[in-house]
C-alpha positions as CSV (number, residue, x, y, z in Angstrom):
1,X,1.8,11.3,-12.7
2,X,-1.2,10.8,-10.7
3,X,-1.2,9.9,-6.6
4,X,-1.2,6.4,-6.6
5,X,-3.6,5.1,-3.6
6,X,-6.3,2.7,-4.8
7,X,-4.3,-1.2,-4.7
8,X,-6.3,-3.0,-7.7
9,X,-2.7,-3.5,-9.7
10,X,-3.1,-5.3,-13.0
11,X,-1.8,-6.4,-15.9
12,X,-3.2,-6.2,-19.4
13,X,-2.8,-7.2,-22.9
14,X,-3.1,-3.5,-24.1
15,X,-0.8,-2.4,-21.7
16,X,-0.8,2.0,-21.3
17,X,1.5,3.8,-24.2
18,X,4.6,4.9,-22.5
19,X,5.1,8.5,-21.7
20,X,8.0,10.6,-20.7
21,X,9.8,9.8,-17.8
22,X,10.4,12.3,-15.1
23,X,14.1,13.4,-14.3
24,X,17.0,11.7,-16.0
25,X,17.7,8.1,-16.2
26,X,21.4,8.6,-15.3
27,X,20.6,10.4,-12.0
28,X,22.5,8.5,-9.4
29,X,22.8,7.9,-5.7
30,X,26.4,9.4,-4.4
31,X,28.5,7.1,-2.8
32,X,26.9,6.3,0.7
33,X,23.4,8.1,-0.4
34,X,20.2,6.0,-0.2
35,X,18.1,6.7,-3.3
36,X,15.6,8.5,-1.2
37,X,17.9,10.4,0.3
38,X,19.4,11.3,-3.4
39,X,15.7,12.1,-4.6
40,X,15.1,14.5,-1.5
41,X,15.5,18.4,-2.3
42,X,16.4,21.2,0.4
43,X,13.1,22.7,0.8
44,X,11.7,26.2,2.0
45,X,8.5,26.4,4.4
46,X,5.5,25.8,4.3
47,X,3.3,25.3,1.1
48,X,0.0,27.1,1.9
49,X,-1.6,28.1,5.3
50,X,-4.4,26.2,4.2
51,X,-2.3,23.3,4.7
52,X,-0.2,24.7,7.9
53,X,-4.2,25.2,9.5
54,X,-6.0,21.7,8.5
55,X,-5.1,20.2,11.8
56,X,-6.7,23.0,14.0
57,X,-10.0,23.0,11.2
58,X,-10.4,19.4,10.1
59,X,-9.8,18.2,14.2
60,X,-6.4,16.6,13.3
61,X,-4.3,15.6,16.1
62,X,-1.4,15.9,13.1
63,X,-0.5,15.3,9.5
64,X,2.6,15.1,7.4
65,X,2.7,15.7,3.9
66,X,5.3,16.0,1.2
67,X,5.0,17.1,-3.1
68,X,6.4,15.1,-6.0
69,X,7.9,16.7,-9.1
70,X,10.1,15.8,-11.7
71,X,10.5,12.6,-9.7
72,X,12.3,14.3,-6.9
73,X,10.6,15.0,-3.2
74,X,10.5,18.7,-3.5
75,X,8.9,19.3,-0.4
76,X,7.9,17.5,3.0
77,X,6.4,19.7,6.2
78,X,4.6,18.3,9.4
79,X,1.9,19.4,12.0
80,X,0.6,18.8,15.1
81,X,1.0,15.8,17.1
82,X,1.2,12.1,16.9
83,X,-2.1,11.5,18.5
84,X,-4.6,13.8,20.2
85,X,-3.0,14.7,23.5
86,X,0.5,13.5,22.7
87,X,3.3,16.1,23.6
88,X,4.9,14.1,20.9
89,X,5.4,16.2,17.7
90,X,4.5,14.9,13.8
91,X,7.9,14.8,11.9
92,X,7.9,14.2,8.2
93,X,9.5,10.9,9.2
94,X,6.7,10.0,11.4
95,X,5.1,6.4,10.5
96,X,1.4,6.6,9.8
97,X,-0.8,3.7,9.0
98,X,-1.5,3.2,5.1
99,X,-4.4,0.7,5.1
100,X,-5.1,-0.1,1.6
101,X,-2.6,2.0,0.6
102,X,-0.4,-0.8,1.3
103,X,-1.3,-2.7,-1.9
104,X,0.5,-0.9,-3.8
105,X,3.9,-2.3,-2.2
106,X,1.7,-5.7,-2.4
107,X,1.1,-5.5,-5.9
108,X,4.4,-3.9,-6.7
109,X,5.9,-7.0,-5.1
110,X,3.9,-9.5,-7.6
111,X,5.1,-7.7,-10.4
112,X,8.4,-7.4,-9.5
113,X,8.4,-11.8,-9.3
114,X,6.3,-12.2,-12.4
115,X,8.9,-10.2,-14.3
116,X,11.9,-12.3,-12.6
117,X,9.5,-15.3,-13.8
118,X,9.1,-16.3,-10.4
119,X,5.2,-15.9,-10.7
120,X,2.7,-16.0,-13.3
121,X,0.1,-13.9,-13.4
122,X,-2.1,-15.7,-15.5
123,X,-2.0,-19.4,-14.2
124,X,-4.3,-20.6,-11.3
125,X,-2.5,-19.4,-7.9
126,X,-3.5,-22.3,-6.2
127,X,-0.7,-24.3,-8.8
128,X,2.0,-22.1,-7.4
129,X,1.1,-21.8,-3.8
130,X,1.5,-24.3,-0.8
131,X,-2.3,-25.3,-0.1
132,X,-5.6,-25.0,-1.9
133,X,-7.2,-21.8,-2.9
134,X,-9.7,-22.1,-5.8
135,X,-13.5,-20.4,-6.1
136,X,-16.2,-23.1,-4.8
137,X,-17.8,-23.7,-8.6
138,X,-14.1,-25.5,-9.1
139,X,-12.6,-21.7,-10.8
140,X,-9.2,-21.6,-10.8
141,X,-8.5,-17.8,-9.3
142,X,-5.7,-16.1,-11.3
143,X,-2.7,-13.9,-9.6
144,X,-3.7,-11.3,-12.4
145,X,-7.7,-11.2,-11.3
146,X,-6.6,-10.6,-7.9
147,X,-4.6,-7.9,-8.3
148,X,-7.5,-6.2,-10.1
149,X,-10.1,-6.7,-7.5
150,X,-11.8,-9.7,-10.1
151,X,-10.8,-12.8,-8.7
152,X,-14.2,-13.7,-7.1
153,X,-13.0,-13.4,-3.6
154,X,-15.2,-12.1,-1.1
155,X,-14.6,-9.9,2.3
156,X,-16.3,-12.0,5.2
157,X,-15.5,-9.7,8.0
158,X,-17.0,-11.9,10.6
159,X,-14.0,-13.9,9.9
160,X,-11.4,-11.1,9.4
161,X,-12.0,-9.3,12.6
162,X,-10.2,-12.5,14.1
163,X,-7.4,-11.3,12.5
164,X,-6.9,-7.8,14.1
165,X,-5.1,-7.1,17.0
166,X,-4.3,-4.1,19.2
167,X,-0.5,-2.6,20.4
168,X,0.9,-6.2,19.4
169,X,1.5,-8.2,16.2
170,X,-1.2,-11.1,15.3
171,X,-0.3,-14.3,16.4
172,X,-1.5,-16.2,13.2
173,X,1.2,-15.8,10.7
174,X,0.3,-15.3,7.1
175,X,0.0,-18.8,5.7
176,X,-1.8,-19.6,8.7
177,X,-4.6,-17.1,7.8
178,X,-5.2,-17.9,4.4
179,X,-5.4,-21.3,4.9
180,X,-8.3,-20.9,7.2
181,X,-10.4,-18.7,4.8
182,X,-9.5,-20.5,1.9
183,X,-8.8,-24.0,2.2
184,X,-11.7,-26.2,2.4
185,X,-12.3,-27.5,6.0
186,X,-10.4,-24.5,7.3
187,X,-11.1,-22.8,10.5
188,X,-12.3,-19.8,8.3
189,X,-13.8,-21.5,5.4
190,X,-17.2,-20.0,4.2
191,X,-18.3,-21.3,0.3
192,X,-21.2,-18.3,0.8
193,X,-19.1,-15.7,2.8
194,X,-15.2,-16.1,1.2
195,X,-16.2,-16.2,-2.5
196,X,-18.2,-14.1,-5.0
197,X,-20.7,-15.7,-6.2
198,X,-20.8,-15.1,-10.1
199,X,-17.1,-16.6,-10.3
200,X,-14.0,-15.5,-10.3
201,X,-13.5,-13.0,-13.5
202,X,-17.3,-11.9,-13.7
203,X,-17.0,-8.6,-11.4
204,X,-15.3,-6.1,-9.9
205,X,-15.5,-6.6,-6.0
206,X,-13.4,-4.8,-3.5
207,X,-11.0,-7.6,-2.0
208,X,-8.8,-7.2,1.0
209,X,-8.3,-11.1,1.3
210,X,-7.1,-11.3,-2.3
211,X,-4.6,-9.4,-1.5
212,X,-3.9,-11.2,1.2
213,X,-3.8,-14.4,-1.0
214,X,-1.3,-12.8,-2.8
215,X,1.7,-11.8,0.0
216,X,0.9,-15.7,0.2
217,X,2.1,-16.2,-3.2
218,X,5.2,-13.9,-2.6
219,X,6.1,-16.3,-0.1
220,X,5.3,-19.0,-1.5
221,X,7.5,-17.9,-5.3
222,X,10.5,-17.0,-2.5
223,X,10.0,-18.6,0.4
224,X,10.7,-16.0,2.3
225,X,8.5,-14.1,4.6
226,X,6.6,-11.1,2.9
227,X,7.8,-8.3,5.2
228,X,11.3,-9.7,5.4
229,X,11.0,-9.6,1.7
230,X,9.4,-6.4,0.9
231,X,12.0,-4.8,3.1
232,X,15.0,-6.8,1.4
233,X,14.2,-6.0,-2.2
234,X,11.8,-2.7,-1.8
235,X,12.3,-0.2,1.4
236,X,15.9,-1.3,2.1
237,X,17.5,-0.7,-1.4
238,X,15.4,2.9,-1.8
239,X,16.5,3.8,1.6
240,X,13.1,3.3,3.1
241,X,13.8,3.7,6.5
242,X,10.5,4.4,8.1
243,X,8.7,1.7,6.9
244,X,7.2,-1.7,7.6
245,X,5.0,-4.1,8.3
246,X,4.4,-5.1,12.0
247,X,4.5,-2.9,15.2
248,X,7.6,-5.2,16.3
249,X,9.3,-2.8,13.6
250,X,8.6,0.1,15.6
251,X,8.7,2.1,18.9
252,X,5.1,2.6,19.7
253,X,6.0,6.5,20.6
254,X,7.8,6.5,17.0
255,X,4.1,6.1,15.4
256,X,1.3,8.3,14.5
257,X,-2.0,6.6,16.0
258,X,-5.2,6.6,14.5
259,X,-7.2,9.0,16.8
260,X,-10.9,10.0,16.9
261,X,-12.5,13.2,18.2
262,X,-15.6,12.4,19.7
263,X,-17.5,14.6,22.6
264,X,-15.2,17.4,22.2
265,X,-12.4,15.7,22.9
266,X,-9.7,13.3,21.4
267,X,-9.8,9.4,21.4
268,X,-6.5,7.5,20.9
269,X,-7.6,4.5,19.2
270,X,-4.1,2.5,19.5
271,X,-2.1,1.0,16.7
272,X,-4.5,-1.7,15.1
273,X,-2.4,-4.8,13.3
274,X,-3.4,-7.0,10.8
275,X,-2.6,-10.7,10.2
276,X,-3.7,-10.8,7.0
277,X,-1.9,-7.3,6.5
278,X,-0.7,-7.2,2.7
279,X,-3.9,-5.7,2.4
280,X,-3.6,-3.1,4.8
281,X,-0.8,-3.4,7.3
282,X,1.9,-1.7,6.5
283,X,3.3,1.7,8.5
284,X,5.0,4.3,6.6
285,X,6.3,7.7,6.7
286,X,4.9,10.3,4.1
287,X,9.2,11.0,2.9
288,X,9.1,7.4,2.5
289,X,6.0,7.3,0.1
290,X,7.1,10.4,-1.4
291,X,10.3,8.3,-2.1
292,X,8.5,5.3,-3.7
293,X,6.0,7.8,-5.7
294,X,8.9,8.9,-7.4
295,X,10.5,5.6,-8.4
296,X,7.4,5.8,-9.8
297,X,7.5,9.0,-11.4
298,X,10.6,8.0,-12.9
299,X,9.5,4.3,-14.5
300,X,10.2,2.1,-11.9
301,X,13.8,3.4,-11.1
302,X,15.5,6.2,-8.4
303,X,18.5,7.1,-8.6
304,X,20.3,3.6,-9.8
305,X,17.7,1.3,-7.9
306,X,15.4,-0.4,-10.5
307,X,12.1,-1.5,-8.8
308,X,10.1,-2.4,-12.3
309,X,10.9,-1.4,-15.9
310,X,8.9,1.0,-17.4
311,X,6.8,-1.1,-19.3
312,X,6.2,-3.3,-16.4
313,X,5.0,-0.3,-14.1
314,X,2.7,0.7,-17.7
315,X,0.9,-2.7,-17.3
316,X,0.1,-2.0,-13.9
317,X,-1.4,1.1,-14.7
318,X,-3.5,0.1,-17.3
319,X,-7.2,-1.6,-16.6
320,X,-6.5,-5.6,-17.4
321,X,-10.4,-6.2,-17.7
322,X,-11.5,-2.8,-19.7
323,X,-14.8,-3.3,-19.1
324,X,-14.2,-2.1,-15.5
325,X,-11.9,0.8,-15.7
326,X,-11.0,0.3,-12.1
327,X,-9.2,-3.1,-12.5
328,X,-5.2,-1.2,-12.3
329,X,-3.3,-0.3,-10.0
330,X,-2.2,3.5,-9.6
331,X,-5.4,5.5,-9.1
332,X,-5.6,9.2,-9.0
333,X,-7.8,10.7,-6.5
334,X,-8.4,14.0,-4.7
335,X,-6.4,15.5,-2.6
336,X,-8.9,16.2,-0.2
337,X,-9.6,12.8,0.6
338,X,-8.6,12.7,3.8
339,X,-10.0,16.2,4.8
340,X,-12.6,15.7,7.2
341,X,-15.3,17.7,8.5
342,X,-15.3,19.6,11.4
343,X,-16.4,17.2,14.4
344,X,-16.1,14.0,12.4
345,X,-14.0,11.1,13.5
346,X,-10.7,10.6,11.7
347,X,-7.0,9.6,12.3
348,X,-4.2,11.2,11.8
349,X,-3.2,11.3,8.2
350,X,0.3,11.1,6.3
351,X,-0.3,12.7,2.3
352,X,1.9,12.6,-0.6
353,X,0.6,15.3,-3.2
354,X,2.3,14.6,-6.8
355,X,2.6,17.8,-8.5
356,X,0.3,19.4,-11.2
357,X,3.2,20.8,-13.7
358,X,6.5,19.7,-14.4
């Protein structure tokens, strides 16, 4: 089971063969017991002093990191500090920021309502949402297309920067946002700038504000808010508890901040926010990820609490448009993607390593 990072979930008519599962389906939580908490081994030290060094080497303020295997969390171990200078220590329950990371929980989240039959990945999202959101050539945009980074929406960043915000949540809510980059007439709205310009379906661009169209249609399909609902129905019931969306969820000290070393010396950045932050927002602990990379691991379920079933989580894994074999949702990469080199600017990072054997 590869580390699953790169958010372009989708769904596909040829969806992935199944393959074993790890650990045993009957594995269950004991009375009291979160999932994670059931999923979590006693571990010994440290992995490798490769790893034990990397903060000292790479100009790390700090890192946590934790191993999958058999869809259990055999190991966590944290170093350093929360932020360069901070007397505060890293924990393995330390909240780091995910950035796109975070679409996995988005697209998990879409799955999870289009299996309930609460959403439907294939019909235009603008029939199932509050307000307007189609391409400018009249294209309806598809849930599905979204998710794999084909819907013909574009990044206009001169517009997006309005939506960050520093130590404090965004004012503009959710809905708010995507009405003003996708409604016609809104605040926002940019035919040239918002959309692709081959259509929606005709290539695979990056897109952060599709997946911020999407926690709309979360809310919209449960009219509910999407943190509130991603905590209700995903980091609550796996025992989550070092997870969410908005710095409101947290106290400041409690969270890793991203941190740059510059001059020969360190840089706090504070903790950026994000109001269209499906895309990007959320805060999470490395035992927490670890936890939700084994529900993975194990088809969708840990330890008694079904996310997805298994051939749910196998559409998401498999490319919907095969011509782009980028177009899914859990993409391995390297583990030294976060490595950086010696002088460069970086944040603090939080890494979940899946294991190479069973």
């Amino acid at each position: 089971m590869s580390l699953c990072v790169l958010g372009a979930c989708a769904g596909s008519a040829a969806p992935l063969s199944p393959t074993p599962l790890a650990g045993d389906p009957d594995d269950r939580a004991a009375p009291g017991e979160t999932a994670c908490e059931a999923a979590t081994a006693a571990w010994p030290g440290n992995p490798t002093s490769t790893t034990a060094s990397t903060p000292t080497e790479g100009h790390l303020p700090g890192l946590s990191a934790c191993i999958v295997k058999g869809g259990d969390v055999v190991w966590c171990g944290a170093y350093g500090h929360k932020a360069g200078g901070s007397a505060h220590a890293v924990t393995t329950d330390t909240p780091f920021v995910w950035a796109s990371v975070s679409k996995l929980v988005t697209a998990t989240s879409v799955m999870m309502l289009a299996a309930e039959g609460a959403v439907d990945l294939d019909q235009a999202i603008d029939a199932q949402l509050s307000f307007t959101a189609r391409h400018p050539d009249g294209a309806a945009i598809r849930p599905r297309a979204l998710m794999a980074h084909v819907g013909g929406v574009a990044d206009n960043y001169a517009a997006m920067d309005g939506y960050y915000d520093v130590n404090e949540d965004p004012t503009l809510s959710l809905a708010q946002v995507n009405r003003r980059y996708f409604e016609p007439g809104g605040a926002d709205y940019s035919a040239r700038r918002n959309f692709v310009a081959a259509g929606p379906e005709a290539r695979n661009v990056y897109s952060n504000m599709g997946y911020s169209l999407l926690g709309s249609l979360v809310e919209d399909a449960t009219g509910e808010d999407f943190a509130d609902w991603t905590q209700q129905h995903i980091f609550g019931p796996l025992g989550m508890a070092h997870s969410g969306w908005r710095v409101s969820d947290f106290d400041l000290d409690a969270l890793a901040e991203p941190t740059l070393w510059e001059g020969g010396a360190w840089a706090p950045q504070g903790h950026t926010t994000f109001a269209d932050y499906p895309n990007g927002g959320l805060r999470s602990s490395a035992h927490d990820m670890a936890c939700f990379l084994a529900t993975a691991a194990r088809g969708g379920s840990l330890y008694g609490t079904r996310l997805l079933e298994p051939a749910d989580l196998y559409e998401m894994m498999a490319p919907a448009y095969p011509a782009w074999p980028m177009t899914r949702a859990w993409v391995g990469i390297p583990r030294t993607w976060a490595t950086p080199s010696p002088g460069s600017a970086t944040a603090a990072p939080s890494w979940v390593w899946p294991a190479t054997s069973s």
